[in-house]
C-alpha positions as CSV (number, residue, x, y, z in Angstrom):
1,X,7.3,22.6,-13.4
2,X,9.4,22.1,-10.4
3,X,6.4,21.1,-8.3
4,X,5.5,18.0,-10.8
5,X,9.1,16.5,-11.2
6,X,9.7,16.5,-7.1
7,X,6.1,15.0,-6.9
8,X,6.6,12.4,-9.7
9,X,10.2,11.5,-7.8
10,X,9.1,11.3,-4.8
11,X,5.7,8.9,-5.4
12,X,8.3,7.2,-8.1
13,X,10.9,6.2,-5.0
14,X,7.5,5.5,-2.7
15,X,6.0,3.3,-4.7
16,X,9.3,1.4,-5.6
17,X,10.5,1.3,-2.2
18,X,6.9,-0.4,-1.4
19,X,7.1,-2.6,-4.2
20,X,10.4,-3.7,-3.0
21,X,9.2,-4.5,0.5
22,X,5.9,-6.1,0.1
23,X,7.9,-8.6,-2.6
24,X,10.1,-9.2,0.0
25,X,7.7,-10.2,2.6
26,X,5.7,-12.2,0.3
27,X,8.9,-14.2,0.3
28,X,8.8,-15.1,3.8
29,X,5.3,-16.5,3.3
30,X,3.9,-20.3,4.3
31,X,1.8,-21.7,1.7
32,X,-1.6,-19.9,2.1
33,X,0.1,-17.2,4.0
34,X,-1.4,-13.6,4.3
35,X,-0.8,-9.9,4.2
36,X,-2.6,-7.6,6.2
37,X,-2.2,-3.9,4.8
38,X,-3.7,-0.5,6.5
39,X,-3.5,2.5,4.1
40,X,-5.0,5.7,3.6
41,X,-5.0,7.8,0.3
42,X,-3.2,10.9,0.9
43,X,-1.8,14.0,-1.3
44,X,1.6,14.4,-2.7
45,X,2.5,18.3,-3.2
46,X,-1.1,19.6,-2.8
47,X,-2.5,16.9,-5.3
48,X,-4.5,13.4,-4.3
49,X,-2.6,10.5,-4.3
50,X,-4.2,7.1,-4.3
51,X,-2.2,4.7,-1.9
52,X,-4.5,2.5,-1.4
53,X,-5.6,1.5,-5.2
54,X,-1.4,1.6,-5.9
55,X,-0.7,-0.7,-2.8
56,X,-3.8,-2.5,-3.6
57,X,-2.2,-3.1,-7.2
58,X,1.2,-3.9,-6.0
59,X,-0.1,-6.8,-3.8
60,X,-2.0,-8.0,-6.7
61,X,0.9,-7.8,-8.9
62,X,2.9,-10.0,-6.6
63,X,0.4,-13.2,-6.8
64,X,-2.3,-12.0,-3.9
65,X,-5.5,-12.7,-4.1
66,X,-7.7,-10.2,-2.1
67,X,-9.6,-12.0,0.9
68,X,-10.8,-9.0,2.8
69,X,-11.4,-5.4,2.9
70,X,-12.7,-3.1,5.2
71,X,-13.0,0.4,5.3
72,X,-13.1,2.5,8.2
73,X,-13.7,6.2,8.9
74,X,-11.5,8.6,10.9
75,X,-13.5,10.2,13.4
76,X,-10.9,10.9,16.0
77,X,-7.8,12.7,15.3
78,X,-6.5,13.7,19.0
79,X,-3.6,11.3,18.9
80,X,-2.5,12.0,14.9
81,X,1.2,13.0,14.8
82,X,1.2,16.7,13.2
83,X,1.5,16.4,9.6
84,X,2.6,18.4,6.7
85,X,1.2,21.2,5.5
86,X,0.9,19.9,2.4
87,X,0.1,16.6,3.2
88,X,-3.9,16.2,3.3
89,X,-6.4,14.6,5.9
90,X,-6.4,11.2,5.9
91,X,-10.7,10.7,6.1
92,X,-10.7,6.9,6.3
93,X,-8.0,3.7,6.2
94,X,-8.5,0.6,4.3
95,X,-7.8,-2.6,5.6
96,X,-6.6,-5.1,2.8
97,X,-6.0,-9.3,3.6
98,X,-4.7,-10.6,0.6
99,X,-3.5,-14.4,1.0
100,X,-0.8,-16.1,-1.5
101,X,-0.8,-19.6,-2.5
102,X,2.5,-21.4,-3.3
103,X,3.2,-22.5,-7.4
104,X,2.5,-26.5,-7.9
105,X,5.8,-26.9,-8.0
106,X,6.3,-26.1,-4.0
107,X,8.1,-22.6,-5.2
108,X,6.5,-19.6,-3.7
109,X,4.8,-17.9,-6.3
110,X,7.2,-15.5,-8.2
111,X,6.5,-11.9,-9.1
């Protein structure tokens, strides 16, 4: 259906376009450096949509090793932004440190 290709396009170009910029700051790392990351699982065109586990995966994928996690409910919501109608309630962000270690060879690690 229409509904599933503009969903599938558009958490295709998200998840590409995050790829592409947690890569490129893992390039800017110091040996040992880390990445904090805050995300919330949200919903894509009425249906869930995991951030968190794809992010999570994405940093993994690009050499991190996880060092941290917190979770951390939403009880307040007076200063949210309005959202889409669509979109659903973020309940609860994660907080992620995952720290990257430089190859042997003094290269950052490469992804």
């Amino acid at each position: 259906s229409r509904s599933n290709r503009l969903r599938a396009f558009m958490a295709a170009t998200y998840l590409t376009e995050m790829r592409e910029a947690l890569h490129n700051c893992v390039g800017q790392l110091m040996d040992n450096g880390r990445v904090v990351l805050v995300t919330g699982n949200n919903s894509l065109c009425g249906e869930p949509f995991p951030t968190t586990e794809y992010l999570r995966h994405i940093c993994e994928e690009a050499g991190g090793r996880l060092v941290l996690e917190l979770v951390d409910e939403i009880r307040s919501r007076r200063l949210l932004t309005r959202r889409h109608s669509t979109s659903g309630t973020i309940s609860k962000e994660n907080v992620h440190v995952f720290e990257y270690a430089r190859a042997e060879s003094g290269e950052s690690s490469k992804y």
